[in-house]
C-alpha positions as semicolon CSV with decimal commas, in nm:
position;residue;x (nm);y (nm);z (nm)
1;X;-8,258;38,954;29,888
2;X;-8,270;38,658;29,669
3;X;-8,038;38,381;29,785
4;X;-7,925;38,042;29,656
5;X;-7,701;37,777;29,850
6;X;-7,482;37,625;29,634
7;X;-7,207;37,332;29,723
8;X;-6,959;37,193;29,497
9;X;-7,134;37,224;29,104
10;X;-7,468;37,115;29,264
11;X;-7,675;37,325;29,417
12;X;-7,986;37,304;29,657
13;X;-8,292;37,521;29,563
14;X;-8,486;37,428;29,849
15;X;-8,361;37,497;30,185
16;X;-8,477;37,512;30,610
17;X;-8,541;37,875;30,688
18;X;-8,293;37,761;30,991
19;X;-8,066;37,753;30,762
20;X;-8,102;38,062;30,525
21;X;-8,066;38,242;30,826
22;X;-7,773;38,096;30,953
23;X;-7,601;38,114;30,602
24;X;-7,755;38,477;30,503
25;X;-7,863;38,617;30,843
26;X;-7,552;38,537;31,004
27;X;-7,517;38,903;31,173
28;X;-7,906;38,894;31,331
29;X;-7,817;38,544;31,476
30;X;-7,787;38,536;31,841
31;X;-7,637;38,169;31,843
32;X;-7,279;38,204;31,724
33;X;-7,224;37,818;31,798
34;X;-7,446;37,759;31,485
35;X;-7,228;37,984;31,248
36;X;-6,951;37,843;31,410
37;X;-7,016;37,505;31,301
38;X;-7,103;37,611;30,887
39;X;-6,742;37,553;30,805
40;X;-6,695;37,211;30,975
41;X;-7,078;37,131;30,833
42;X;-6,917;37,223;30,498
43;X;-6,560;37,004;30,514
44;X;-6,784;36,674;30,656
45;X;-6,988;36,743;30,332
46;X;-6,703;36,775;30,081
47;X;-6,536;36,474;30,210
48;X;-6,833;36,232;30,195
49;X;-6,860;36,345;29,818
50;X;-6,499;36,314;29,760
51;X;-6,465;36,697;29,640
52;X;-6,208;36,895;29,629
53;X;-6,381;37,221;29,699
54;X;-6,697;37,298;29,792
55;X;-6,813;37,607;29,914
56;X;-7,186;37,809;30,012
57;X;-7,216;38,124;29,820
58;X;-7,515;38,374;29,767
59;X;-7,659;38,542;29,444
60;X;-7,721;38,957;29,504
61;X;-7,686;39,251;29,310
62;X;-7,609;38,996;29,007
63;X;-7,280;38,863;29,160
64;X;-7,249;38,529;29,296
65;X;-7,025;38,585;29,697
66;X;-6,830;38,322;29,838
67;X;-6,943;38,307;30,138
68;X;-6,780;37,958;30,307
69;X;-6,509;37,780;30,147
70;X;-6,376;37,428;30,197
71;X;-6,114;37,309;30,030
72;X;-5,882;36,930;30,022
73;X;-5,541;37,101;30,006
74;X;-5,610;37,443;30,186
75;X;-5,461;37,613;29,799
76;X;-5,792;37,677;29,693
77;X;-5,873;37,909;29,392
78;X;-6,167;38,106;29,563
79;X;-6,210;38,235;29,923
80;X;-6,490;38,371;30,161
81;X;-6,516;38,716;29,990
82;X;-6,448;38,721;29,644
83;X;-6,730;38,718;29,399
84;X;-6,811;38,708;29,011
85;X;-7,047;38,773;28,757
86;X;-7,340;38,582;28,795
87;X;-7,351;38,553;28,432
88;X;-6,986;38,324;28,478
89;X;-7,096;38,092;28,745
């Protein structure tokens, strides 16, 4: 499986394996606490930058999934689940 975290428009090609496997691996982790805390993790980070969504998705099968979504008014346009094209992200 290729992956790629992404948050917000920026995205980070280089990441801890601790965290692939928390953010792809999710269902082979025995420490729930840690996926617990991804969508707290993910609103601290989108209001330091002063965004009004960010979110951690994952490129497979040439779709990009929306995996964990944050967003500043709770109406946001995409939620855990959905996906696209990759060719439209």
């Amino acid at each position: 499986m290729k992956a790629l975290t992404e948050i917000g428009t920026g995205s980070l090609t280089r990441e801890p394996n601790a965290l692939k496997s928390i953010l792809f691996d999710s269902s082979d982790i025995g420490d729930s606490a840690a996926v617990d805390m991804i969508p707290h993790v993910l609103r601290a980070i989108r209001s330091h930058l002063g965004m009004q969504v960010a979110f951690v998705s994952r490129f497979e099968d040439g779709r990009r999934e929306f995996r964990y979504v944050d967003s500043a008014t709770g109406n946001s346009p995409i939620e855990p689940g959905m996906s696209d094209p990759l060719e439209e992200s």
